[in-house]
Every structure is written in structure tokens, then in C-alpha cells.
N, C-alpha and C positions, 0 to 999 in steps of 0.2 A: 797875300799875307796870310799865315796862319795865325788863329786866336785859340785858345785851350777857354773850358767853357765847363762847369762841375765836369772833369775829367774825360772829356768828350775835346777829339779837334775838330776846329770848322775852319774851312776853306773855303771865304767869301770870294766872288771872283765878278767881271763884269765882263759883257762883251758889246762890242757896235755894230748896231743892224740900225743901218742908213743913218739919220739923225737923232737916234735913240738909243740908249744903253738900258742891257737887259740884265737884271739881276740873276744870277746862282748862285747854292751852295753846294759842297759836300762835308760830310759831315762823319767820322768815322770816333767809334765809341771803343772806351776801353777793353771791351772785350771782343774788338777786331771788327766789329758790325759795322761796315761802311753802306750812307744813304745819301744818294744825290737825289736834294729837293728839286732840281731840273727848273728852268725859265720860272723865276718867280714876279716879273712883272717888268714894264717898262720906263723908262724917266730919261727925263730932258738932260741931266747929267751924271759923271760918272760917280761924283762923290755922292748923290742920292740913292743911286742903286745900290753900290757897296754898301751905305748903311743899312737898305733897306735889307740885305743878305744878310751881314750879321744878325739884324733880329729878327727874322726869320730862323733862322737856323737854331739861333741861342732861345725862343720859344720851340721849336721842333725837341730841344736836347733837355726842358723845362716839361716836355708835356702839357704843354698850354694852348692854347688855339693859338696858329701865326697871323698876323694882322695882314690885312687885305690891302692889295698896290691899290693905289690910288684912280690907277685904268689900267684898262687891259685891250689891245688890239683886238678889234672884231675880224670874224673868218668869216670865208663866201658863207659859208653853210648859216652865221648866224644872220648875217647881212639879207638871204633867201627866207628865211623864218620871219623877220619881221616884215619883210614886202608882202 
């Protein structure tokens, strides 16, 4: 779905990686500047994630700090760090 956002469009979208859906956006501004926030977090369902894209996005197009997913998938490399 596209949402228009102070003249900015954002394209919330979800995908499924295993039993979790991953938030993105993109985000392209009135004067042609297109930014994909890329993987912004993980959740248990789709309609979570979806919200969570739009306000991310709609703070990204706000100049505001985007709020923080709730968790985040740890990687070998952080998993090595704390052993």
C-alpha cells in the first residue's frame, strides 16, 4: 500500500523470514529523492510490522528520530562478542 506523508510517498511493505515478519520502507520525496530504510526490525505478525514501517518512515520524512523495534535478531559476530 502506498500512504502520501507532508508530500513525501512511503511504501510500507513486510516480508517472512521463517516465523517472523520483517519491516520496510521506501520512501521517495517530492523532489524525486528516493530512500529505502532497509530491514527495520522483526515481529511476531504482519500487521505489527506494517505499522511499525509506516512510522518509521513517516518519522524518517518528520526529521525526527525513528523509534526503536522492540528486538532485534542477534548475528554470529554479536553472539562471539559477548561469549
Amino acid at each position: 500500500m502506498v500512504l502520501f506523508h507532508r508530500g513525501a510517498l512511503i511504501q510500507a511493505s513486510t516480508i517472512r523470514d521463517g516465523n517472523t515478519f520483517v519491516a520496510r520502507a521506501c520512501i521517495l520525496k517530492e523532489d524525486g529523492e528516493s530512500t529505502s530504510l532497509g530491514d527495520l526490525g522483526q515481529f511476531a505478525n504482519q500487521t505489527c510490522a506494517y505499522e511499525f514501517a509506516v512510522r518509521c518512515a513517516s518519522a524518517f520524512v518528520d526529521g525526527v528520530p525513528m523509534p526503536r523495534s522492540p528486538f532485534r535478531r542477534s548475528s554470529a559476530s554479536d553472539e562471539a562478542a559477548n561469549s
